[in-house]
C-alpha positions as CSV (number, residue, x, y, z in Angstrom):
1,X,-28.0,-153.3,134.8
2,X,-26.4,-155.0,138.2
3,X,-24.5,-153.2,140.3
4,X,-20.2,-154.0,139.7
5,X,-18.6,-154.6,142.6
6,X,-15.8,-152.1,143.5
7,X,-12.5,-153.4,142.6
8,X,-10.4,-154.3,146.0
9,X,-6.8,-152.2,145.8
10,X,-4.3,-154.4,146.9
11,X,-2.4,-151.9,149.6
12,X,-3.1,-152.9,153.1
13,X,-1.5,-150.3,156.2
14,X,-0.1,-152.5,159.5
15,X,-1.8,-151.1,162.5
16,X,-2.4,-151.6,166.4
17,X,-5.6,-151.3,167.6
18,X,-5.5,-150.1,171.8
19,X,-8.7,-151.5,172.9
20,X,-9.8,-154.8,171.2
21,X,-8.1,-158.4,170.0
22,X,-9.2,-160.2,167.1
23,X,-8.5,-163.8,165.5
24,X,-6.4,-163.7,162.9
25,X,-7.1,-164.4,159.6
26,X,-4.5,-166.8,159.2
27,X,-4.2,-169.1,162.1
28,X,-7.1,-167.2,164.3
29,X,-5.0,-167.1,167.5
30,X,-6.0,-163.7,169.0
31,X,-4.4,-160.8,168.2
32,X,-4.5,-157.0,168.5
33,X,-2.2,-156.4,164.9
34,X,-4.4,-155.8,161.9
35,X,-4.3,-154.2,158.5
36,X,-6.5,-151.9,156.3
37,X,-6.9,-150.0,153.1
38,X,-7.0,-146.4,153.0
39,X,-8.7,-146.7,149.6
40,X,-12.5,-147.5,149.3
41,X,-14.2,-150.0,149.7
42,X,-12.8,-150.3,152.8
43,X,-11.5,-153.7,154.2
44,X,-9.7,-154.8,157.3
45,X,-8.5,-157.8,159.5
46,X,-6.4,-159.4,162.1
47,X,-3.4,-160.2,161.2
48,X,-0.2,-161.9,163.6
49,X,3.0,-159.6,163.3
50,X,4.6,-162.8,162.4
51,X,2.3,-163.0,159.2
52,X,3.4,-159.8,157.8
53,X,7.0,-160.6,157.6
54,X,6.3,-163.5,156.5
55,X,6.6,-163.4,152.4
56,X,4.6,-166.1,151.7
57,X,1.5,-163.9,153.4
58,X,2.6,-160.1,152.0
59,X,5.5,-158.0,150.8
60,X,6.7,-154.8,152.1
61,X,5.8,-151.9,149.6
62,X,8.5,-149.4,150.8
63,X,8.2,-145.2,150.1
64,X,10.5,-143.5,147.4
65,X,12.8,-142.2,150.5
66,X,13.3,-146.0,152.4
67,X,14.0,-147.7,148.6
68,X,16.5,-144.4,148.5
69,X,18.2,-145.6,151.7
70,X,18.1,-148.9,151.5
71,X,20.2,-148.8,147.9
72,X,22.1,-145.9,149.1
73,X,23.3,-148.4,152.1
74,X,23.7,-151.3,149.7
75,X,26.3,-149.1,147.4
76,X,28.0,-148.5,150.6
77,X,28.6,-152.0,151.9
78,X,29.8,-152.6,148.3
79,X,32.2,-149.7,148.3
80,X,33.0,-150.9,151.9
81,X,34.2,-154.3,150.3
82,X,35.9,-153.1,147.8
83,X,38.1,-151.2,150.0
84,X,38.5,-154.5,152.2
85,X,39.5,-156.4,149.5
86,X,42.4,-154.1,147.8
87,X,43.8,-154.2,151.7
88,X,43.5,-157.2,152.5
89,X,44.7,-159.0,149.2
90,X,43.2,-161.7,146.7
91,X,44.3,-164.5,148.3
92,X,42.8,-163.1,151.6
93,X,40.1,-162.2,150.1
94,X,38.7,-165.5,148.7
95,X,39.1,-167.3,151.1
96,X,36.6,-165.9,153.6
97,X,33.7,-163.3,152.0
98,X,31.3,-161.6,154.2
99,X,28.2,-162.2,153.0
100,X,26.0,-159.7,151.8
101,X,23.0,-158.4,154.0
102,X,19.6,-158.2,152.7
103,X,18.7,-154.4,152.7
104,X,15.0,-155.3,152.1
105,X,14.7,-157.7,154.6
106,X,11.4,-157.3,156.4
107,X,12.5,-158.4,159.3
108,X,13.7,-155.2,160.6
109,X,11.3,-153.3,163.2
110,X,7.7,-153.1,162.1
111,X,6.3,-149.7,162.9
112,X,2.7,-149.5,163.8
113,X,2.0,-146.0,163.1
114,X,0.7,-146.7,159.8
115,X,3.8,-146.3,158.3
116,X,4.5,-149.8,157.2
117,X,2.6,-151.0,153.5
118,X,2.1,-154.3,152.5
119,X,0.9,-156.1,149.3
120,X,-1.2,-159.5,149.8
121,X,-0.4,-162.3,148.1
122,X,-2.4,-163.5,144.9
123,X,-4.0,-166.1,147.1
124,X,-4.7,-164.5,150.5
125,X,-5.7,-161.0,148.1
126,X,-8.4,-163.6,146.8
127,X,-9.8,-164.8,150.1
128,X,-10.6,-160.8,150.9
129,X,-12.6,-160.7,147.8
130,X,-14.2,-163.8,148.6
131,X,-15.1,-162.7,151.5
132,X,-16.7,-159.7,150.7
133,X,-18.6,-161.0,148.2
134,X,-19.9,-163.6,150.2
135,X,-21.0,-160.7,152.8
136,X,-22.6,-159.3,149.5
137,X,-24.4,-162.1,148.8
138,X,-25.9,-163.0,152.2
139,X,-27.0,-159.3,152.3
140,X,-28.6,-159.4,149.3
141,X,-30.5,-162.7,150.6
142,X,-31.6,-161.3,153.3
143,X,-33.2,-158.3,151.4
144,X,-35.3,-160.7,149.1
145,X,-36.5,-162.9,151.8
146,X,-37.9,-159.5,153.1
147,X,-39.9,-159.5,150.4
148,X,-42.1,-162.4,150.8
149,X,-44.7,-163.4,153.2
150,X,-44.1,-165.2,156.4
151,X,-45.0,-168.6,156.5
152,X,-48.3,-169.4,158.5
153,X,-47.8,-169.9,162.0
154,X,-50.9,-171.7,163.0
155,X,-52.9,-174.7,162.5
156,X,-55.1,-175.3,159.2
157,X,-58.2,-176.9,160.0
């Protein structure tokens, strides 16, 4: 029977490395930003801090306690307009509405403590695969062509 290969969990952490710049996956300007699974088999890459708050790249998986907050400041801000509203009127009121803030915005500071989660796209999720398996593959090459003779380096005859 052939070996599966592992199945890739799609949770990447944001970190900085100190010493050393990489290209980036995406547009391969260099970089020192990169992201990497705490789950085997292990994968990482460069990645621009632009790219991760970008959600056509990743989205932000937040904790239990930072989903908490977040909807505990949205409730706020709605309470907070509420309270505007009965002061100030209906006529006041909707003429000019603030508009609502994004409380899962990802724009807000990224952290690179290893704090910070992210999800891959479908399509960017399927380039890491691809990759991996293509690392597979070569490896795998290599080991066969091990196996057979060299090719004569001299002259017959």
């Amino acid at each position: 029977m052939a070996k599966r290969a592992p199945e890739f969990v799609n949770e990447y952490i944001f970190r900085m490395a100190s010493d050393k710049e990489g290209p980036c996956f995406v547009c391969y300007k260099p970089t020192n930003y990169f992201l990497h699974t705490s789950k085997e088999p292990r994968d990482w890459f460069y990645v621009c801090k632009n790219h991760i708050t970008d959600k056509s790249f990743c989205t932000r998986i937040y904790s239990e306690e930072e989903t908490q907050s977040r909807i505990n400041a949205e409730i706020n801000w709605e309470k907070e307009r509420e309270e505007a509203r009965k002061k100030a009127g209906l006529l006041k009121f909707f003429d000019k509405q603030p508009e609502k803030p994004d409380f899962f915005a990802q724009n807000d500071g990224l952290p690179t403590n290893g704090t910070v989660k992210v999800q891959l796209q479908k399509q960017f999720m399927y380039l890491r695969v691809q990759t991996h398996k293509n690392r597979a593959d070569n490896k795998r090459a290599k080991d066969v062509m091990k196996q057979f003779p060299s090719a004569p380096r001299n002259r017959i005859g």
